[in-house]
N, C-alpha and C positions, 0 to 999 in steps of 0.2 A: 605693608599690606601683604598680608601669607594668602596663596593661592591654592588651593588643594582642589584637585579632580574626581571624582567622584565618576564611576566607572562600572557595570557590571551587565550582562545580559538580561534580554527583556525579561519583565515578572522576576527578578533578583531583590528588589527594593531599594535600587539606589536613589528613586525620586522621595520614596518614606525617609529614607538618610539625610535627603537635599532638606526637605521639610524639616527633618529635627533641628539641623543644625540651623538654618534664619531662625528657627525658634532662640536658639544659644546668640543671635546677634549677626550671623552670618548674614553676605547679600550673595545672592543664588541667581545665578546667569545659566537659564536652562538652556541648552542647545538646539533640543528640539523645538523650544518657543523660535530661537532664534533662524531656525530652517524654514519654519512655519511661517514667520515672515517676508521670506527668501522670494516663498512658491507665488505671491501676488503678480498682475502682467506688467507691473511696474519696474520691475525686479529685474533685473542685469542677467540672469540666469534661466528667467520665462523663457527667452526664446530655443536655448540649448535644450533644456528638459526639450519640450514639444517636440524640436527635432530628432531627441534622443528615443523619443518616446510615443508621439504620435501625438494626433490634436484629441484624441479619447479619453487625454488626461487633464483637458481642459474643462472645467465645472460652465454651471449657467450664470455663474458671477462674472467669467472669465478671465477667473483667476485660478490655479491650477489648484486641481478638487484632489483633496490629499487624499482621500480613499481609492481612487483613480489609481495615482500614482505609486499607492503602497502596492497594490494588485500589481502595477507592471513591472512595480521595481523588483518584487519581490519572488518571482518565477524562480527566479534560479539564481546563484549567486554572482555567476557572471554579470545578467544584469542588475542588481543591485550595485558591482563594485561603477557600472558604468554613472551611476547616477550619485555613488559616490566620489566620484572623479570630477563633476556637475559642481555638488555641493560644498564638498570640504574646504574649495578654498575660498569662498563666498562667505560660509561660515566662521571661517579662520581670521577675516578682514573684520568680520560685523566683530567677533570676539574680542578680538584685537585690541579695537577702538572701544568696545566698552569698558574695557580695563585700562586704557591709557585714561578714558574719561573719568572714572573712577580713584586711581591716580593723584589724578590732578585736584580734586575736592579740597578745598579746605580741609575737611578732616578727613583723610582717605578710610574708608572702614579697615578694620583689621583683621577680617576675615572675608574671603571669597571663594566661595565655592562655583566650579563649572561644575554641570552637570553633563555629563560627555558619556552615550550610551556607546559609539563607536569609536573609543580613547586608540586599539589596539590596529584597527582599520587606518585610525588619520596620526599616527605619531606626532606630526608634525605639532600638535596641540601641547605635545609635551612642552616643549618651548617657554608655552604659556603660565608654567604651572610650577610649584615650589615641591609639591609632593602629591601622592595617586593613592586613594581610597576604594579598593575591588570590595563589591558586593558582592560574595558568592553564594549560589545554592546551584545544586543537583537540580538537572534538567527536567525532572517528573514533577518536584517541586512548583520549579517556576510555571510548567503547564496545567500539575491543577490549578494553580492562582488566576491563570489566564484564562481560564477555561472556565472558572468560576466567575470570572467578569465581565463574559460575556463573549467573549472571542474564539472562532470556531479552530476545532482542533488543525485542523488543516494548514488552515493561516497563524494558527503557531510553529508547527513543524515547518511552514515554509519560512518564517522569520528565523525561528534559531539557525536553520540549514545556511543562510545568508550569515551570519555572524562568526563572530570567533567566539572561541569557548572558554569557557573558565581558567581553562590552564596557559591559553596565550595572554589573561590578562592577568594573572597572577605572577608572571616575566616582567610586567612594568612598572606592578603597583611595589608603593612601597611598606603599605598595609591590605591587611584583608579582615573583612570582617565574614563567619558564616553565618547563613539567614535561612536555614532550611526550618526553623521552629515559628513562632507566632511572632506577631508585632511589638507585642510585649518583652521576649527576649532578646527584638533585634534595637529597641531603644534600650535598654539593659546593655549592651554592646556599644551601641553609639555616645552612652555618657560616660562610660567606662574609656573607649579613644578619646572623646573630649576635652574628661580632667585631664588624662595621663599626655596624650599626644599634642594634642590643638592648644589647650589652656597656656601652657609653657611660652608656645609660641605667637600667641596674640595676645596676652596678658601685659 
């Protein structure tokens, strides 16, 4: 079972990457679904956030309303690392375990992609993973995409402000694909690593 990470700043397109490749047979362990799971009040880590964070990031489900929590997290990067501090190793455990369960299948698949937006924040996820696939594009880039999708210029600039940037994740990866052009040339790129890089090794 080959594990590759898959890595890049928001509006990069490493979730269009994530996608191509379960299209090629891969099983794709988002991280973000897996955080999103985290935030319920059922959740080992409800009570920390709140504490970290106040009951304002408590929704009317009550269960914690992720629009809430992106607002508070996302101020300044201090607090963001605070609630990355919260999450990563909750994340790390749920991750863990779905790779040992995977693993263990009768026929393990032979491909698994993490989707890991904050790979350069939580190292530790290195551990997990056999090799690191960087998305990168220029930050004008990624913000018309975001900006195009609906998300106000603002709370872009305060998202990327919170992150690391193209050049700290291109220190860990052991590929880079660039994605500054259309969709169309960045799967143009993604079957091009496939044959040459992935095929070899899950073949």
């Amino acid at each position: 079972m080959y594990v590759l990470a898959i890595t890049g700043g928001i509006g990069s397109g490493k979730s269009t990457a994530a996608a191509f490749l379960a299209a090629r047979g891969a099983v794709v362990l988002d991280l973000d679904a897996i955080a999103h799971g985290l935030l319920r009040a059922d959740s080992p880590v409800f009570a920390h956030i709140v504490s970290a964070f106040g009951s304002d990031v408590v929704g009317g489900s009550g269960d914690i309303d992720h629009a809430a929590l992106a607002r508070a997290a996302f101020r300044s990067r201090e607090e963001a690392e605070k609630l990355d501090a919260i999450m990563h190793p909750a994340i790390y455990a749920a991750t863990a375990g779905a790779l040992d369960a995977l693993a263990l299948q009768a026929t393990p698949p032979r491909l698994v992609v993490l989707e890991v937006p904050l790979l350069v924040e939580a190292p530790e996820f290195l551990d997990l993973v056999d090799a690191v696939l960087a998305i990168s594009a220029a930050e004008d880039t990624r913000e018309e995409r975001l900006v195009a999708r609906g998300m106000p210029l603002d709370e872009v600039d305060r998202r990327m402000s919170c992150q690391a940037g193209d050049a700290e994740r291109r220190e860990i990866a052991d590929y880079v694909i660039e994605n500054d052009g259309d969709e169309l040339s960045l799967r143009a790129a993604l079957a091009d690593f496939f044959d040459k890089e992935l095929a070899p090794r899950v073949s």
